[in-house]
VEXTOR-479214 format. One line per 4 residues: number of its first residue (from 1); for each residue x, y, z of N, C-alpha, C, CB. Coordinates in steps of 0.2 Angstrom, whole numbers. Glycine has a CB too. Layout:
N
NUM) X:Y:Z:X:Y:Z:X:Y:Z:X:Y:Z; ... $
//
This chain:
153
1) 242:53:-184:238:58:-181:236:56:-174:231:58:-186; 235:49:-173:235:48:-163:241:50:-161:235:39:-160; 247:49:-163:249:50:-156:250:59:-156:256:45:-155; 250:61:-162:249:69:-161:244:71:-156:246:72:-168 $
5) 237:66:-157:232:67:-153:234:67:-145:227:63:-154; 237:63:-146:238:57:-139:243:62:-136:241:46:-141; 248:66:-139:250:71:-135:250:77:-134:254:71:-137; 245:80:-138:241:85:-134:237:85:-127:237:88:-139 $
9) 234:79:-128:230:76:-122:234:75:-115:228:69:-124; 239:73:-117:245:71:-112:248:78:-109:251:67:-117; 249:83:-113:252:90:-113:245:93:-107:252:95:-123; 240:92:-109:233:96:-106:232:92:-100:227:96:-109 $
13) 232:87:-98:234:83:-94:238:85:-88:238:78:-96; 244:84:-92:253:88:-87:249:93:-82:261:94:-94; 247:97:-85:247:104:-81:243:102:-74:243:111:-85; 240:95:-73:237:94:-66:240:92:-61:232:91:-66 $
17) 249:91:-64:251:89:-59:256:94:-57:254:82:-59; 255:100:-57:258:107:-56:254:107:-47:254:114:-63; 258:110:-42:254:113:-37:253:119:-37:258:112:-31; 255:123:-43:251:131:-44:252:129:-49:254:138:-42 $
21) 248:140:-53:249:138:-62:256:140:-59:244:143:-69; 260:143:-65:265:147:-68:264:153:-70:268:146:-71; 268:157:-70:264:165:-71:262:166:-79:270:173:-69; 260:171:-81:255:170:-87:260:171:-94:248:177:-88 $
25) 266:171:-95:270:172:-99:273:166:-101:274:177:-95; 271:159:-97:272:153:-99:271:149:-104:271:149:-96; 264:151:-106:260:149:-111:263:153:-115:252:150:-110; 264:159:-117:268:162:-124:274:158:-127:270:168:-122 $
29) 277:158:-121:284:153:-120:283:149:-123:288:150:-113; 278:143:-121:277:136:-122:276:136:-131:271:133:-117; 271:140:-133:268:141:-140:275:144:-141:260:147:-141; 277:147:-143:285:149:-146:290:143:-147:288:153:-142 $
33) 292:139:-142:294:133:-141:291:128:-146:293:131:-134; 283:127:-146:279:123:-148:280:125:-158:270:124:-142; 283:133:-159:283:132:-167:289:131:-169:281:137:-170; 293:130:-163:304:132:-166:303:123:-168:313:134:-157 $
37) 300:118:-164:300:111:-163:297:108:-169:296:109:-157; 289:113:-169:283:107:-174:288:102:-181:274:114:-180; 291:106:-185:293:101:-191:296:94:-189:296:105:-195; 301:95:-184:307:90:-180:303:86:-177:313:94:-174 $
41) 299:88:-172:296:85:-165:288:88:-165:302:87:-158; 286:85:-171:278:86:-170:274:84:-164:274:82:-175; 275:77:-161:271:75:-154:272:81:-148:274:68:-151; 281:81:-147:284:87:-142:278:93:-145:294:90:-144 $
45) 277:96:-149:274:102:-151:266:103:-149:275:102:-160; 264:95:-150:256:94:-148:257:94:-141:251:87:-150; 262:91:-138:262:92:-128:263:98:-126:269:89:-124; 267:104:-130:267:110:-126:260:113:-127:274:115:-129 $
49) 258:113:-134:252:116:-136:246:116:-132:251:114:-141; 244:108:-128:240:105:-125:243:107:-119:239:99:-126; 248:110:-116:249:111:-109:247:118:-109:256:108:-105; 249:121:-114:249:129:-114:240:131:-116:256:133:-121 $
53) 239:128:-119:231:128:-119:226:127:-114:229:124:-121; 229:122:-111:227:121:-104:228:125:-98:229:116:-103; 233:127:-98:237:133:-95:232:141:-93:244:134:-101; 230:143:-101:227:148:-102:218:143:-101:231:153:-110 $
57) 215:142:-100:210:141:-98:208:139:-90:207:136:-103; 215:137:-88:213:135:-79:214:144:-79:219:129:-72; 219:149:-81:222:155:-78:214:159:-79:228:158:-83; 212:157:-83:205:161:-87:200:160:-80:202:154:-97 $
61) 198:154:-77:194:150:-73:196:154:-67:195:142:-72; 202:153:-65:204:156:-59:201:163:-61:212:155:-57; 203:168:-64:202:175:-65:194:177:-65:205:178:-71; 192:172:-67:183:174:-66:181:174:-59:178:168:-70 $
65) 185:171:-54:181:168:-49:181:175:-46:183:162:-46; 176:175:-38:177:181:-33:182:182:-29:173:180:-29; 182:190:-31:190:191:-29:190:188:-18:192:204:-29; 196:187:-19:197:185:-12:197:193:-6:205:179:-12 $
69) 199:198:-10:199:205:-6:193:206:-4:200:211:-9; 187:202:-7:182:206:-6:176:199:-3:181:210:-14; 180:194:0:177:190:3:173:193:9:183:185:5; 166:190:10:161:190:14:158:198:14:164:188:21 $
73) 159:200:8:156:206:8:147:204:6:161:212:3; 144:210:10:136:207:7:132:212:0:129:208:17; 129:209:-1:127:213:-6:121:209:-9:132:214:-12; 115:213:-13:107:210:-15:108:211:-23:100:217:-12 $
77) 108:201:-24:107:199:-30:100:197:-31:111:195:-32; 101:198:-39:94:195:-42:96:191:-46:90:199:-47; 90:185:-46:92:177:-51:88:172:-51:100:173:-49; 91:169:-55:84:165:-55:89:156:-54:77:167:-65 $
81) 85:153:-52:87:146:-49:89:142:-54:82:143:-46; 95:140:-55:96:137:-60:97:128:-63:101:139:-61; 95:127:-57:96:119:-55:94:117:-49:103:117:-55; 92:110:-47:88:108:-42:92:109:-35:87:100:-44 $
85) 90:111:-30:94:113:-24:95:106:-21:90:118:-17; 101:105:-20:105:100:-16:101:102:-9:115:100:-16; 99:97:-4:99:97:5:104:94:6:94:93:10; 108:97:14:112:93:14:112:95:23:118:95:9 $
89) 113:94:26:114:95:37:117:102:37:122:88:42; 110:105:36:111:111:41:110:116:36:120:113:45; 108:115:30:110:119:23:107:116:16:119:120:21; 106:119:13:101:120:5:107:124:-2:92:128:8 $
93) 110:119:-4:114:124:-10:112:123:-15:121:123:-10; 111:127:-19:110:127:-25:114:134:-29:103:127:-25; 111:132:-37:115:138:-42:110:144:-45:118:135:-49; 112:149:-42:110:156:-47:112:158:-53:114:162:-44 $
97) 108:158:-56:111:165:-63:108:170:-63:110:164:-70; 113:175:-58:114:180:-58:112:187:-65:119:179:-55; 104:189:-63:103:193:-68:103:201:-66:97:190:-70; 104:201:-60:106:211:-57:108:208:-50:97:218:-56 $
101) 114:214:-49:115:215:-42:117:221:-40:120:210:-39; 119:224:-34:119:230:-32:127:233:-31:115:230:-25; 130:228:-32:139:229:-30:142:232:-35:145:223:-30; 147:238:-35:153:239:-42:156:234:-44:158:243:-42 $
105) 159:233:-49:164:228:-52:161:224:-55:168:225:-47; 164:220:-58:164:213:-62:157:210:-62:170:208:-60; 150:208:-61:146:203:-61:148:198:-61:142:202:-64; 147:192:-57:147:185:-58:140:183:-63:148:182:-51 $
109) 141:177:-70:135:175:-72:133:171:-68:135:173:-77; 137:167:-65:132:161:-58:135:161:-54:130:153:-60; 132:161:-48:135:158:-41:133:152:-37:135:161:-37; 136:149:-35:133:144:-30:132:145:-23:137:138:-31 $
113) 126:146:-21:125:149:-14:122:144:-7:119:155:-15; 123:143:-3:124:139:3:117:144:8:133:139:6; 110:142:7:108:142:13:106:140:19:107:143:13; 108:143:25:108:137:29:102:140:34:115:136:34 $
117) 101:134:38:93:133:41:89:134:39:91:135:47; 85:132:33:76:137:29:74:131:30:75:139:19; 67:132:27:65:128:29:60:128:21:63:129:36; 61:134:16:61:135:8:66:131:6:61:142:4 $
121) 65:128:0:69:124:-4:65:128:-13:68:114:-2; 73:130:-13:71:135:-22:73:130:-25:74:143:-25; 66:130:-28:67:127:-37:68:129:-42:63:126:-40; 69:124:-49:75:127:-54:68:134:-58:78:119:-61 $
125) 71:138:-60:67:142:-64:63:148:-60:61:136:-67; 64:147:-52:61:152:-48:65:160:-49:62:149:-41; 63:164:-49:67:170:-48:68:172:-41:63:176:-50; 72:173:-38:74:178:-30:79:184:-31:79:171:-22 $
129) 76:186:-25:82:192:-22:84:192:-18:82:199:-22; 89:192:-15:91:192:-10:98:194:-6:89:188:-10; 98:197:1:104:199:2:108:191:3:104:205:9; 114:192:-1:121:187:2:126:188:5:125:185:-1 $
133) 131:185:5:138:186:7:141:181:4:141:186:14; 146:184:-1:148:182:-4:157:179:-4:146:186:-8; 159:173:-3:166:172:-2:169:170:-7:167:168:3; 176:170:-7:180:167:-13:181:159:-10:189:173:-13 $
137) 184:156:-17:184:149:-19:188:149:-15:184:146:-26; 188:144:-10:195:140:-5:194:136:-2:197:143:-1; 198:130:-2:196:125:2:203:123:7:194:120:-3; 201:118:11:205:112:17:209:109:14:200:106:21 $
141) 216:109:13:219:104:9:220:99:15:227:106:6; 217:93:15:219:88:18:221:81:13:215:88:22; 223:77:18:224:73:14:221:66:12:230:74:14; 219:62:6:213:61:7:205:62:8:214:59:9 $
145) 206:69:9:200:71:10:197:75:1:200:76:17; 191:76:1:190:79:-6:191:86:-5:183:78:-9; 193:88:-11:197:92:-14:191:100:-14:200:89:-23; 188:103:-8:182:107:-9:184:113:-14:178:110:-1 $
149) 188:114:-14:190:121:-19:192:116:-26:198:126:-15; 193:112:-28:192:109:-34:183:108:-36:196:102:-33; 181:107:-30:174:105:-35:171:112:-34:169:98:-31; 172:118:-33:169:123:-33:171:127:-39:171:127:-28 $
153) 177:125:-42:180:127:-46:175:126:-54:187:123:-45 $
//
């Protein structure tokens, strides 16, 4: 039963050394693959299973996030503070859960919002409204540097 384990683990793993996903039809593939195999090659069967699992929950992550069409558009949310505000040089970020806003489309349940120069610092449990601008998840690939669109993620 470990190394069954130990290969699904490994499978879920794999998919971070991808530089993109693959288009969404992989995961089907992989699970199909992963039943022609299971009786012969149970471990192979937990690796695809755990990569295709994996597969469909980053795909899932990415689709939730803010569309990138609709980067820096502004708009008046309601929410309440959901955690302590980080300070940081120049800015105050903390997390929303977003309980009303004024935009069509999709709601987001939480955002993480960057304000800069205040001289308030909102606390967890507070309610606000307020106009934002809202950007999509994207970061600086450099190298050695941290990964900002990973940790937004």
């Amino acid at each position: 039963m470990f190394p069954i384990a130990l290969a699904f683990c490994a499978g879920a793993a794999a998919l971070h050394a991808l530089p993109a996903l693959w288009p969404a039809s992989v995961p089907g593939l992989l699970l199909l693959g992963a039943g022609l195999v299971v009786r012969r090659f149970p471990a192979a069967a937990a690796f695809l299973i755990g990569f295709a699992w994996s597969h469909l929950l980053a795909s899932a992550w990415l689709a939730a996030g803010w569309p990138c069409e609709r980067d820096r558009e502004e708009l008046v949310l309601t929410g309440r503070v959901s955690a302590p505000a980080l300070e940081r040089s120049g800015r105050t970020d903390f997390d929303l859960d977003v309980l009303d806003w004024t935009a069509a489309g999709r709601r987001p349940s939480k955002v993480r919002l960057s304000w800069y120069e205040t001289s308030v610092l909102p606390q967890p449990g507070e309610c606000w409204r307020m106009t934002v601008r809202l950007r999509c998840r994207h970061g600086m690939a450099n190298p050695g540097a941290a990964d900002r669109e990973l940790d937004l993620l």
